[in-house]
C-alpha positions as CSV (number, residue, x, y, z in Angstrom):
1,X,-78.9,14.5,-24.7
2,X,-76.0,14.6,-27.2
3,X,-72.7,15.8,-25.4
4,X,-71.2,18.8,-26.3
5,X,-68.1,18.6,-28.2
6,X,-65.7,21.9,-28.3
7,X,-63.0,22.8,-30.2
8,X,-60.2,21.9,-27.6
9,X,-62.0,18.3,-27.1
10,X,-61.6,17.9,-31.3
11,X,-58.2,19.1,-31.0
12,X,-57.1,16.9,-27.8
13,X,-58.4,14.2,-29.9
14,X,-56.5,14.6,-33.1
15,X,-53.4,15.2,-30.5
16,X,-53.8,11.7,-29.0
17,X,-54.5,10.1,-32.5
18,X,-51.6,12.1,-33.9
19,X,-48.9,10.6,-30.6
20,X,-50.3,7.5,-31.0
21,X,-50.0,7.4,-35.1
22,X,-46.3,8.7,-34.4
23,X,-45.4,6.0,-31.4
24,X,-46.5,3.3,-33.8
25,X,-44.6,4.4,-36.9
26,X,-41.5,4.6,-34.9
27,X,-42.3,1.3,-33.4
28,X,-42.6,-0.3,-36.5
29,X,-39.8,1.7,-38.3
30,X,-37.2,0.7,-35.3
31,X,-38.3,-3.4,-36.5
32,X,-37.7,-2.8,-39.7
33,X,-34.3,-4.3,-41.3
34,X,-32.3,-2.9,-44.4
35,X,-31.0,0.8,-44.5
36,X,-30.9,2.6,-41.1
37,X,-28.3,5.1,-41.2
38,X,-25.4,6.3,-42.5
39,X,-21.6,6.5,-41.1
40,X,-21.0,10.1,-39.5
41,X,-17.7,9.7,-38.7
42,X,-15.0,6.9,-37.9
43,X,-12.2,7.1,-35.1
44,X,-8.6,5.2,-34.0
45,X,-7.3,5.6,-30.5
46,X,-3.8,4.3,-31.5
47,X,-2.4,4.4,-27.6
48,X,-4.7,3.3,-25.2
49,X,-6.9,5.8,-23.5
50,X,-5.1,8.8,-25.1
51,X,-7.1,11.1,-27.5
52,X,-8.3,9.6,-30.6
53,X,-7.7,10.6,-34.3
54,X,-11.0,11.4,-36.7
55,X,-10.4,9.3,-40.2
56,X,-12.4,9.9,-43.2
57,X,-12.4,6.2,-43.9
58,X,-11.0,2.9,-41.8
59,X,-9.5,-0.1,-42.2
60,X,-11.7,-2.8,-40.2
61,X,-9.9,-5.9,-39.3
62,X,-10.4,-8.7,-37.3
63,X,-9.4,-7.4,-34.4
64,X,-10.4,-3.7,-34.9
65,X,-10.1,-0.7,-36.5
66,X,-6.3,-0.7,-37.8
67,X,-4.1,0.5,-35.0
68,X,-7.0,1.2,-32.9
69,X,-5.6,0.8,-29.1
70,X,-2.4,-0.9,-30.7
71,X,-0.1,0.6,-27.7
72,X,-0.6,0.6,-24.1
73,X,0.7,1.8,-21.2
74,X,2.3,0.2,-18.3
75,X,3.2,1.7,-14.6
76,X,6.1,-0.1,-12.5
77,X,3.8,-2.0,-11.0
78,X,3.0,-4.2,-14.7
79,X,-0.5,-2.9,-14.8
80,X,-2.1,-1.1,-17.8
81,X,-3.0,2.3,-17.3
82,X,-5.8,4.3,-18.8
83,X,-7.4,7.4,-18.0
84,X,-9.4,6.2,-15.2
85,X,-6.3,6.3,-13.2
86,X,-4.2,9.2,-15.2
87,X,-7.3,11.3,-16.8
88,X,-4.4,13.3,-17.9
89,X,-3.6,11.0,-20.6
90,X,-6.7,12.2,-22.6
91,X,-4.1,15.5,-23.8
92,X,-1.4,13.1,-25.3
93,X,-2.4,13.1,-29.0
94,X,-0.9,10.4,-31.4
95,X,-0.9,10.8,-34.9
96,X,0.2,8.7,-37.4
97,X,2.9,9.8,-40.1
98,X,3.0,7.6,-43.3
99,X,2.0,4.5,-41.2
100,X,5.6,4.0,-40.1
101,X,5.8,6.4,-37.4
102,X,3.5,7.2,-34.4
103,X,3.9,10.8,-32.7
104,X,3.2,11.9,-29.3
105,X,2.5,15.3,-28.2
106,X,0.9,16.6,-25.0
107,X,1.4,20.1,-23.5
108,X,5.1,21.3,-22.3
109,X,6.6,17.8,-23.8
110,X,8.6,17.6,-27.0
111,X,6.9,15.4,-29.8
112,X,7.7,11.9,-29.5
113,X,8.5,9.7,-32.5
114,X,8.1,6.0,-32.2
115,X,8.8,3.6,-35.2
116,X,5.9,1.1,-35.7
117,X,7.5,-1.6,-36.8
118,X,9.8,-2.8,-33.8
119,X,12.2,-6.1,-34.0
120,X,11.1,-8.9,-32.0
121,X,14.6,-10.2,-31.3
122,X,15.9,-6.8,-30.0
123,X,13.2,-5.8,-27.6
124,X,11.8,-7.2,-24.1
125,X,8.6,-8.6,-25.1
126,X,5.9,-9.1,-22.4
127,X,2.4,-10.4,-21.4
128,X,-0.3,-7.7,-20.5
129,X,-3.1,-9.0,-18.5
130,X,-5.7,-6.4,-18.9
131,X,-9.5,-6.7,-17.9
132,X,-9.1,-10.6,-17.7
133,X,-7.2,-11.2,-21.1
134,X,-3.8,-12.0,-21.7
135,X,-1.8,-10.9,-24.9
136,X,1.4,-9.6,-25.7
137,X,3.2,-6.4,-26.3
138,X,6.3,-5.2,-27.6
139,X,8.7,-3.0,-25.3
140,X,8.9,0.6,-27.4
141,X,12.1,1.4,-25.2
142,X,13.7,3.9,-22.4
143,X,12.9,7.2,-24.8
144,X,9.5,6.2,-24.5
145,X,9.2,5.5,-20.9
146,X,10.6,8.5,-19.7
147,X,8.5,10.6,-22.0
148,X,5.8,9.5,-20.1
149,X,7.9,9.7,-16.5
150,X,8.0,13.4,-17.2
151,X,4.8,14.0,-18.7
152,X,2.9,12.2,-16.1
153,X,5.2,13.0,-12.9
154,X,6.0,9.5,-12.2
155,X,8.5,6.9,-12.7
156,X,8.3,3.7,-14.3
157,X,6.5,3.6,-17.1
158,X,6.7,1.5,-20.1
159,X,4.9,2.0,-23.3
160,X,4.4,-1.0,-25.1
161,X,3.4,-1.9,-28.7
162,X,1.0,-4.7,-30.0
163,X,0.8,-4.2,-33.5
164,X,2.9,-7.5,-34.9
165,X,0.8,-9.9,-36.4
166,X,3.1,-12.3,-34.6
167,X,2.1,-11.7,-31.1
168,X,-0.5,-13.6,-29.3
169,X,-4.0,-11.6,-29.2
170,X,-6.1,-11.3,-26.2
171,X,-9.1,-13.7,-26.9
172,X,-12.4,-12.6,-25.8
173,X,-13.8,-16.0,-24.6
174,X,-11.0,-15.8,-21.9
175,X,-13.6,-13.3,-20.6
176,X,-16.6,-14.9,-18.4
177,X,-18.6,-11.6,-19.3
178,X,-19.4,-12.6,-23.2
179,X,-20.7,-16.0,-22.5
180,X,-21.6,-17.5,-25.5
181,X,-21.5,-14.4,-27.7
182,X,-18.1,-14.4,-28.7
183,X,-16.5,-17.2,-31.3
184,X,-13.3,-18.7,-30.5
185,X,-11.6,-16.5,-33.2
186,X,-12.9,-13.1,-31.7
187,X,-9.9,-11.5,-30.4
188,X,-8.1,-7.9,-30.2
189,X,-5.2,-6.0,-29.1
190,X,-5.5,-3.5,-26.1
191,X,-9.6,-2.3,-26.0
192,X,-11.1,-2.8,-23.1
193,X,-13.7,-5.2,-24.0
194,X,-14.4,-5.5,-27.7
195,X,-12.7,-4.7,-31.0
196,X,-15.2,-2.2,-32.2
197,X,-17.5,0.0,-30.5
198,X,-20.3,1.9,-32.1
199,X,-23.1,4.5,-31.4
200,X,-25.5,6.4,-32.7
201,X,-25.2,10.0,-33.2
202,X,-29.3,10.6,-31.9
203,X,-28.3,8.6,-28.6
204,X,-25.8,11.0,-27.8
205,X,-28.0,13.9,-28.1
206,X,-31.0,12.1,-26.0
207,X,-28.2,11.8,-23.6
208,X,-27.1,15.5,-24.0
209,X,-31.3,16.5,-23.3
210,X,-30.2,15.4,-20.0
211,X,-27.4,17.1,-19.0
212,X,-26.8,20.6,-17.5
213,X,-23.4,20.9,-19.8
214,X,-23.9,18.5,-22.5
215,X,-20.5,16.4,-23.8
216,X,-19.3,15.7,-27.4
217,X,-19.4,12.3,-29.0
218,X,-15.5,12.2,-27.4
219,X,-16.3,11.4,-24.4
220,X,-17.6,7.9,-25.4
221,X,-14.6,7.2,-27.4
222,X,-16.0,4.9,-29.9
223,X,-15.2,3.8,-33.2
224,X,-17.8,4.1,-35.6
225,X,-20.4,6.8,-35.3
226,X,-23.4,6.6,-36.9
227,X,-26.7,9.3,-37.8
228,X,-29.9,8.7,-39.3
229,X,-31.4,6.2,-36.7
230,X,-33.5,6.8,-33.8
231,X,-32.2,7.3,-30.4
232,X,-30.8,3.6,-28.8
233,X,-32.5,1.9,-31.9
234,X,-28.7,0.6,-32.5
235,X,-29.2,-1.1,-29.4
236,X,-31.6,-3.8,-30.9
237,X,-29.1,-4.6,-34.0
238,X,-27.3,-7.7,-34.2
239,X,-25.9,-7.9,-37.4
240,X,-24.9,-4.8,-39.1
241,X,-22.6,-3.9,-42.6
242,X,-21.4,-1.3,-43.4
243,X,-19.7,-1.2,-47.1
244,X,-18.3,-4.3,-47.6
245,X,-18.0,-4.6,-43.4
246,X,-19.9,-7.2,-41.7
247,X,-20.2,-6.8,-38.0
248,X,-21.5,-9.6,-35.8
249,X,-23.2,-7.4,-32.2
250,X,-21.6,-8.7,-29.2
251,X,-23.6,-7.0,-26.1
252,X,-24.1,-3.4,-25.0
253,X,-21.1,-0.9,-23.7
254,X,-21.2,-0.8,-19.8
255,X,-20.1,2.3,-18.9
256,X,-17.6,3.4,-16.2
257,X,-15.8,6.5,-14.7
258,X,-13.8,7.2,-17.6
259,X,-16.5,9.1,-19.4
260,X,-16.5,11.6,-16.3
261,X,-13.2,13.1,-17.5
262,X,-13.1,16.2,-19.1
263,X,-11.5,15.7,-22.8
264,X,-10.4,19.3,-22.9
265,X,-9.1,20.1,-19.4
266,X,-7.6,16.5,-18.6
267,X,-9.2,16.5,-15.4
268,X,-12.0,14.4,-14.0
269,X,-15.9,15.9,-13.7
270,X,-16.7,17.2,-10.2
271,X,-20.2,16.7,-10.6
272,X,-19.6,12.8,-12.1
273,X,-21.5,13.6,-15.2
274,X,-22.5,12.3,-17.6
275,X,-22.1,8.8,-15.9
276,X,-24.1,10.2,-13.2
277,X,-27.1,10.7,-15.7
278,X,-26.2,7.3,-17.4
279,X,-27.2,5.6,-14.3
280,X,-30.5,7.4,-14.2
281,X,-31.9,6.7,-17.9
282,X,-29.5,4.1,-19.4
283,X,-29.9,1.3,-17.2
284,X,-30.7,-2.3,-18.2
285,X,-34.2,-3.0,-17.8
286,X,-33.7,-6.5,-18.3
287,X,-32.5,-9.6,-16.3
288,X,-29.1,-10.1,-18.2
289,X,-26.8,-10.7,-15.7
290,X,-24.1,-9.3,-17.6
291,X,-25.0,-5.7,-17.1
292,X,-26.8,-5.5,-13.4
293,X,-27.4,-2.0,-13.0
294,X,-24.4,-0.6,-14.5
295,X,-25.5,2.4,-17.2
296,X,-25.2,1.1,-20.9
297,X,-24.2,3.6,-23.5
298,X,-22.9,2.0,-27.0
299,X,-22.7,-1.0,-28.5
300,X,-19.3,-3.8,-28.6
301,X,-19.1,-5.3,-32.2
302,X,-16.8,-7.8,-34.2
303,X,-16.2,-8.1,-37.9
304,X,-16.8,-11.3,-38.8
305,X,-16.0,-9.7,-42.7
306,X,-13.5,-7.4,-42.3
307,X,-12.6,-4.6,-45.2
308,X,-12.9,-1.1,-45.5
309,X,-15.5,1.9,-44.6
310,X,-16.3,5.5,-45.4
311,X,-17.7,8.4,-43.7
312,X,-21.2,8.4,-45.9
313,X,-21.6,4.8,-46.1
314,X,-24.5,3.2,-45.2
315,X,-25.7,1.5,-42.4
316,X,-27.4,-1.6,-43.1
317,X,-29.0,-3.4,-40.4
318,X,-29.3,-7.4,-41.5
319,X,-30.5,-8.7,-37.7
């Protein structure tokens, strides 16, 4: 006796063949090489962990974006200071007039005008030890300090500048997390871990599906934002250009508290998001020891050809 078929068996079927037809084609599509995207937008961060500025194009260097973290901030105790400790920090917005000049503003403080280019022989200079890496900064002087003093309601800090070619660079193989990822010529100024950061602008939205209040691409802070690609398909890429950019992958962005605080507000999450849902669907499923089970979010890249890129270039994906 022949089995019955009905209409919702026929169209159950053709759902399953149509999934599996789908999972396949994105398999495949995620392996292929060549065109994958396309840049959305590009961002600096000229003072460490203070709000960033959106560019239309970027200069990529060696060791980063131009001017990207190029000036940190000290307490009295020597130690740099970032918005994990002071998320207040994430209302002080630089911008840059006529690349001479770098301006401060934050709420209730005048604007602060800081020349870039600062004589070696007239100020202190000092050796920052941040995140395991040494290099050296450029004191940017008592108006600066007490700037910050005010702003922050505490004595003691210093700002300092990095951007002279002349000063030592922190070098990432000082760093026993990169292993043998990073070439002895990989260095940078004041990021945390890498000289460029990138992401894609699909992951942030999977992310968002997650989240009760969903965040803007901000909150991750990176440099180069990308559309066009699947979700975390940037994650497999090793070797990327962009224009006349080559970029060389290092590992995947572990992420910390700092994306808990509010960009707006200047204030940390109550409810810890969205590292709190990080934890829950970004987690290393592998056995690299340099991750564990901290939540991964973003990408840590080097330009091994440096040069210049533009919102609406492609992404080309060589490795």
């Amino acid at each position: 006796m022949r089995p019955k078929i009905t209409a919702l068996s026929v169209l159950s079927s053709a759902v399953a063949a149509g999934i599996g037809l789908w999972l396949a084609y994105k398999y495949f599509y995620r392996k292929k090489l060549g065109k994958r995207g396309a840049v959305k937008s590009l961002y600096i961060y000229p003072v460490k962990s203070c709000a960033g500025i959106k560019l239309e194009q970027a200069e990529i260097t060696k060791i980063g974006v131009l001017l990207d973290r190029s000036w940190a901030l000290l307490n009295s105790k020597g130690s740099v200071q970032t918005m994990r400790q002071l998320p207040k920090m994430a209302l002080i917005q630089p911008s840059c007039e006529e690349t001479k000049y770098l301006c401060l503003d934050a709420p209730g403080m005048p604007t602060l005008k800081l020349d870039m280019d600062v004589d070696e022989s007239e100020v202190e200079k000092k050796m920052l030890d941040h995140c395991g890496m040494h290099g050296e900064g450029l004191d940017c002087g008592d108006e600066a300090g007490k700037w910050f003093d005010e702003y922050l309601g505490k004595p003691g800090h210093r700002l300092f500048n990095g951007c002279s070619e002349c000063l030592k660079r922190r070098e990432l193989k000082d760093h026993a997390v990169w292993g043998n990822s990073v070439q002895p010529d990989d260095k940078m100024v004041y990021q945390d871990s890498s000289p460029i950061m990138m992401v894609s602008e699909a992951s942030l939205e999977a992310v968002n599906k997650e989240l009760e209040n969903p965040v803007d691409i901000r909150t991750f802070r990176p440099s180069i934002f990308i559309e066009g690609c699947f979700e975390f398909e940037e994650d497999s890429w090793q070797s990327v250009q962009i224009g006349n950019v080559l970029l060389r992958k290092l590992r995947q962005n572990t992420r910390c508290v700092l994306t808990t605080v509010d960009m707006d507000a200047g204030v940390k999450r109550n409810d810890g998001e969205p590292l709190e849902t990080l934890k829950r669907i970004c987690v290393s499923k592998g056995d690299d020891a340099r991750y564990g089970q901290r939540p991964l979010f973003g990408n840590h890249f080097v330009a091994d050809i440096p040069g210049q890129i533009h919102v609406g270039d492609d992404v080309t994906v060589l490795a």
